[in-house]
C-alpha positions as CSV (number, residue, x, y, z in Angstrom):
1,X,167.3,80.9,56.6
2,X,169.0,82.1,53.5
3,X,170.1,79.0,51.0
4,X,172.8,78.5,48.2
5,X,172.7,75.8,45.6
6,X,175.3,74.7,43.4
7,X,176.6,71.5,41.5
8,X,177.6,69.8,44.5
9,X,174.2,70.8,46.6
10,X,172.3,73.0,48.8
11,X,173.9,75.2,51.6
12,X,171.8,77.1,54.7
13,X,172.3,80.3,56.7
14,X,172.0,80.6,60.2
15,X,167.9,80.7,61.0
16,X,166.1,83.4,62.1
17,X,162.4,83.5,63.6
18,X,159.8,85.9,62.8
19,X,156.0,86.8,63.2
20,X,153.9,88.7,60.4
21,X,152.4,91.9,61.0
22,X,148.9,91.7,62.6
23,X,146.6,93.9,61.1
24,X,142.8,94.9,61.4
25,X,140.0,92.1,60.1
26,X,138.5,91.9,56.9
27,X,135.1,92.6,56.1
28,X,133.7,91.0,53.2
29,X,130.3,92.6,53.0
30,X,127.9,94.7,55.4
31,X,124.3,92.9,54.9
32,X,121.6,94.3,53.4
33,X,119.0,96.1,55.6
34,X,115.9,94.1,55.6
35,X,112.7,94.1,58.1
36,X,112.7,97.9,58.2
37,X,109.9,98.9,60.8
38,X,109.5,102.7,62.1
39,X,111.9,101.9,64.8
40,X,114.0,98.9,64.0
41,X,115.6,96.9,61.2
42,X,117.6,93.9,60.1
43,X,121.5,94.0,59.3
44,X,124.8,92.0,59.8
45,X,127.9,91.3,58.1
46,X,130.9,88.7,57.1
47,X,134.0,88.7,58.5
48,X,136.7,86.7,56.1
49,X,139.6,87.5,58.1
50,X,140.4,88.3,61.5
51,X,143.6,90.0,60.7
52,X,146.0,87.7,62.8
53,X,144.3,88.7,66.0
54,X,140.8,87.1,67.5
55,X,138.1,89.3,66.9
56,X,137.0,90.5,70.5
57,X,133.8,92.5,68.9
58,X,131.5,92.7,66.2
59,X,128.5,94.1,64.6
60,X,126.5,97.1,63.3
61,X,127.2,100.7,63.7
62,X,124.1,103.5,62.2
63,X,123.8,107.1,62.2
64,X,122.1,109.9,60.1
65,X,125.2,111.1,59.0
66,X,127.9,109.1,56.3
67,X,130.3,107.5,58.0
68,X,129.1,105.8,61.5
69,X,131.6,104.6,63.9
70,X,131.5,102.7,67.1
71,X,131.6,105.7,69.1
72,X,127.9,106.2,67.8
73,X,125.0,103.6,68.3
74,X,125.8,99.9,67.6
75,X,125.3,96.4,67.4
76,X,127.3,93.8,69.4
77,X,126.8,90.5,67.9
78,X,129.2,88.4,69.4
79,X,132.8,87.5,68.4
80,X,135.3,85.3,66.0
81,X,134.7,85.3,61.9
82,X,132.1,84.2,59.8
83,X,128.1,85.6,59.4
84,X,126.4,87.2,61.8
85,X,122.5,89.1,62.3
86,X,121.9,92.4,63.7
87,X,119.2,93.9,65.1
88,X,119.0,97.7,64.6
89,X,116.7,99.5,67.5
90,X,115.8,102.8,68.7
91,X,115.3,104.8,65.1
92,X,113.3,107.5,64.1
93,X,110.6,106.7,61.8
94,X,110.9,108.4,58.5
95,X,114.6,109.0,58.8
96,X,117.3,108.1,56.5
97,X,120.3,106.3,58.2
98,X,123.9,105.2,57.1
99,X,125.1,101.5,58.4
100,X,127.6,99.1,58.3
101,X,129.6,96.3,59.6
102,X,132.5,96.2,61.6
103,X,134.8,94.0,63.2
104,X,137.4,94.5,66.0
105,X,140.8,93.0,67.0
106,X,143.8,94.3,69.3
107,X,144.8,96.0,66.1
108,X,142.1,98.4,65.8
109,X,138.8,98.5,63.9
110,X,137.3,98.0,60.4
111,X,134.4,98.5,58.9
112,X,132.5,97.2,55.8
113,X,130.7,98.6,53.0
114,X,128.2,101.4,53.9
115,X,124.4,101.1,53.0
116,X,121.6,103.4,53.5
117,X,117.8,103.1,54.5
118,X,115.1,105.0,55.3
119,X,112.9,104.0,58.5
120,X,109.3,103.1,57.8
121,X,107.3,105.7,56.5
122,X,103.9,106.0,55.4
123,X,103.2,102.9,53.0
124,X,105.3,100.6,55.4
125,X,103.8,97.0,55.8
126,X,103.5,97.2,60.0
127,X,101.0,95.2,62.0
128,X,98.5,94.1,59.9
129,X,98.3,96.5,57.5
130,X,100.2,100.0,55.9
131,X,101.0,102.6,57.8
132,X,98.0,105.2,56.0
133,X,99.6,108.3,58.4
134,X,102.0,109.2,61.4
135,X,100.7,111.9,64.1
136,X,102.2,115.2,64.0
137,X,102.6,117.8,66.8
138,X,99.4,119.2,67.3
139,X,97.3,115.9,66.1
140,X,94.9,114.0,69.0
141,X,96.5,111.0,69.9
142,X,100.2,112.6,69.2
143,X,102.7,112.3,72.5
144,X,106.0,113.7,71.6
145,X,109.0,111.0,71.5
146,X,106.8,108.5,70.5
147,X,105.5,106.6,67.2
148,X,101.7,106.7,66.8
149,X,99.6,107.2,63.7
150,X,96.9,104.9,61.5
151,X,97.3,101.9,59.8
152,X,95.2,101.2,56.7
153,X,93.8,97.4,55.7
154,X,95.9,96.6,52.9
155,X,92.5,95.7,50.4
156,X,89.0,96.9,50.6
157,X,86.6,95.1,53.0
158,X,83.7,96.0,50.4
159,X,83.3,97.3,46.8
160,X,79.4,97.7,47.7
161,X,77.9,98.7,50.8
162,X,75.2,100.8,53.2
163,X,76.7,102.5,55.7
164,X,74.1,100.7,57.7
165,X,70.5,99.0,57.3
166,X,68.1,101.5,59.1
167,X,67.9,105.0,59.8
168,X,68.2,105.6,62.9
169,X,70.2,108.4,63.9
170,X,73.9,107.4,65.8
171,X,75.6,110.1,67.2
172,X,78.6,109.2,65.2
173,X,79.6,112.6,64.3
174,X,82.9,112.9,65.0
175,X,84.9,114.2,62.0
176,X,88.2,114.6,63.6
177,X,91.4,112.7,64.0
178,X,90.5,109.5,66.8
179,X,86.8,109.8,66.6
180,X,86.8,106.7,63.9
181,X,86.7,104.0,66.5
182,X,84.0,106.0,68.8
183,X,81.8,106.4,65.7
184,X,82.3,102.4,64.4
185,X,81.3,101.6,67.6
186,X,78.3,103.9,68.2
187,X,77.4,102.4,64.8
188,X,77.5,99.4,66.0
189,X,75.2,99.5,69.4
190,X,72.4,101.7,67.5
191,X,72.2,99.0,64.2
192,X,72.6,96.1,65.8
193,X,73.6,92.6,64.3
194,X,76.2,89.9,64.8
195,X,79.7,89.9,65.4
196,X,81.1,88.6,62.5
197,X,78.5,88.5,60.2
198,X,77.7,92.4,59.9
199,X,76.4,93.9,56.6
200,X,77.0,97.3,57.1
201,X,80.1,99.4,56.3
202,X,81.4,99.9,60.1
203,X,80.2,96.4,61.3
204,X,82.4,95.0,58.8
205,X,85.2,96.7,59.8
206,X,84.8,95.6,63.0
207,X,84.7,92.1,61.7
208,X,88.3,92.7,59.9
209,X,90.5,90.8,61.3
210,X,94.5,89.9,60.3
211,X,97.0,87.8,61.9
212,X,100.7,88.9,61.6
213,X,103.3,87.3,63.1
214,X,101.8,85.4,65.5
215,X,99.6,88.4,66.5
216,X,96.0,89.2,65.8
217,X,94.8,92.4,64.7
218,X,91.1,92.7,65.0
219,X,90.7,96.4,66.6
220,X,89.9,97.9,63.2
221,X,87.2,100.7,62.6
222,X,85.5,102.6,60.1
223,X,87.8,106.2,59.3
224,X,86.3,108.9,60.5
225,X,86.3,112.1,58.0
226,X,89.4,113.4,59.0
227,X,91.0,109.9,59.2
228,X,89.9,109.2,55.7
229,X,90.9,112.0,54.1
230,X,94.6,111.0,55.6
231,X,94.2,107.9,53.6
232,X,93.1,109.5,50.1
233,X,96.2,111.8,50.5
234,X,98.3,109.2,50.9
235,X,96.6,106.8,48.9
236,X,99.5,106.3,46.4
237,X,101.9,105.0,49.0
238,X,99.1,102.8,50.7
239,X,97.8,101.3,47.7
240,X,94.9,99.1,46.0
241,X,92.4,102.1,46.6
242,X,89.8,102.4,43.2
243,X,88.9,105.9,42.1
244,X,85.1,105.8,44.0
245,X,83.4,106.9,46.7
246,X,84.4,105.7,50.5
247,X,82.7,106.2,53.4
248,X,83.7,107.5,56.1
249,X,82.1,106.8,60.1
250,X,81.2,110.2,60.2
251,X,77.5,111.2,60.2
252,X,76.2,114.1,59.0
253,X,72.8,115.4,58.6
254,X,69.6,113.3,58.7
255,X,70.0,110.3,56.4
256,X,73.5,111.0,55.4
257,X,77.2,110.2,55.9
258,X,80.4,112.0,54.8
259,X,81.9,110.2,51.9
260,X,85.1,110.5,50.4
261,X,85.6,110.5,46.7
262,X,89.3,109.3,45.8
263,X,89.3,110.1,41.8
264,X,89.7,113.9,42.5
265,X,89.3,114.3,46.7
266,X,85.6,115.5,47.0
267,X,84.0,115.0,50.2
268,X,80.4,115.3,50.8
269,X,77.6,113.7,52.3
270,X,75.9,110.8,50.6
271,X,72.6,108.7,51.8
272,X,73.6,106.1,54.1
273,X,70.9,103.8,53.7
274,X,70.1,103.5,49.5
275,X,73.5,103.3,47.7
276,X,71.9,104.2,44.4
277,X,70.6,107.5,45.8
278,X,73.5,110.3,45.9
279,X,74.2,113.5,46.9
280,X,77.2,113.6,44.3
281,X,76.8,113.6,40.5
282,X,78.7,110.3,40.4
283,X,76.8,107.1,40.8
284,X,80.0,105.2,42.2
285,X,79.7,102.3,44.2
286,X,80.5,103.2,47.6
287,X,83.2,101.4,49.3
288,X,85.4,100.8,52.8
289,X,88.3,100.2,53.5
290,X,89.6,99.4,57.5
291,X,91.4,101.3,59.7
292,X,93.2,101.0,62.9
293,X,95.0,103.0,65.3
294,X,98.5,102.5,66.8
């Protein structure tokens, strides 16, 4: 009601009722992406303000392009204001997405800041160790529509170490992509020993173990040639690699194993029973570092 004052008082109008404009919620922030696994990650958001209307829907929206909306994929994490977690599924690994919050009401829609991420890649912490490489069409162990690849340990098992202690041939020869775990294990039956006390360089592979999560992850192998030379390409993402020799599970002629030489790339064979006695000029100290496959 309208009002009027002067000496002697205060005069009023007739009243008249009224309701202010309802208008789309605020959001005060779109959370940043955390957890980011090949195919999932972490997001959320705060809603200050529902605009005058009860939020009905919230969440995240992501796509490859700028911009997502809820016509695309999405989140739907309840309703009202306040924080909420989302849980983003279904990505592509190695892909960079757009994300961010919204918030609905009968008014319409809104949406919060935008962030970007990429999903994991090769160097990605991801069950137990780093993703070391991701199968490509025409890899063994590649099914199209699906993530598989290798997983590096993230430390070497050994700074110092025979690639076994007699010289029995094995039959590990696989060099290839997926022969790594066929050739740790043929290792394994023709050498001997005990589970978990091995002192050669597949046995201790096999003796790796790391718990993640609640989950243990003790299927790991010595690389194969191929597999190896995967992790020396991409040693920088992967890490904690020293510029010597590695071995690889891959035998070669009599008394010798394929190594891998990560200061400059150079693989050869070196004798897989005296580590002082190389086929290379350099007298490194041969070395292993786990694999496993996923």
């Amino acid at each position: 009601r309208a009002y009027a004052t002067n000496s002697v008082g205060t005069a009023y109008g007739a009243e008249v009722s009224f309701k202010t404009a309802t208008v789309v919620p605020t959001l005060s922030s779109t959370t940043s992406i955390s957890s980011i696994k090949p195919t999932t990650a972490s997001s959320g958001g705060v809603i200050s303000n529902d605009g005058g209307a009860s939020v009905t829907a919230r969440g995240v929206v992501w796509g490859t392009s700028t911009g997502p909306t809820i016509s695309g994929s999405k989140t739907s994490n309840g309703t009202g204001t306040g924080t909420f977690t989302s849980s983003l599924t279904s990505l592509t690994p190695g892909t960079t997405y757009y994300a961010r919050a919204y918030a609905t009401n009968s008014v319409g829609t809104a949406y919060g800041a935008e962030v970007s991420f990429v999903s994991a890649v090769v160097g990605t912490a991801y069950k137990g160790g780093k993703i070391a490489y991701i199968f490509q069409s025409g890899d063994p162990g590649y099914v199209s529509g699906e993530f598989h690849g290798l997983i590096a340990a993230v430390n070497d098992q050994s700074s110092s170490i025979n690639w076994r202690v007699n010289l029995d041939r094995t039959g590990a020869t696989g060099t290839a992509l997926g022969t790594g775990l066929a050739n740790t294990n043929k290792i394994i039956s023709t050498n001997g020993g005990t589970a978990g006390s091995y002192t050669y360089a597949a046995g201790i592979c096999a003796d790796y173990s790391v718990t993640e999560g609640g989950v243990n992850y003790n299927d790991w192998y010595l690389p194969s040639k191929d597999e190896l030379n995967k992790m020396y390409i991409n040693k920088g993402k992967i890490g904690g690699f020293a510029n010597n020799v590695y071995w690889s599970s891959s035998e070669g002629a009599y008394n010798y194993a394929w190594t891998h030489r990560f200061s400059d790339g150079l693989q050869t064979y070196a004798n897989y029973y005296d580590t002082n006695h190389f086929t290379i000029a350099d007298n490194f100290a041969t070395r292993v570092r786990a694999v496993r496959s996923f």
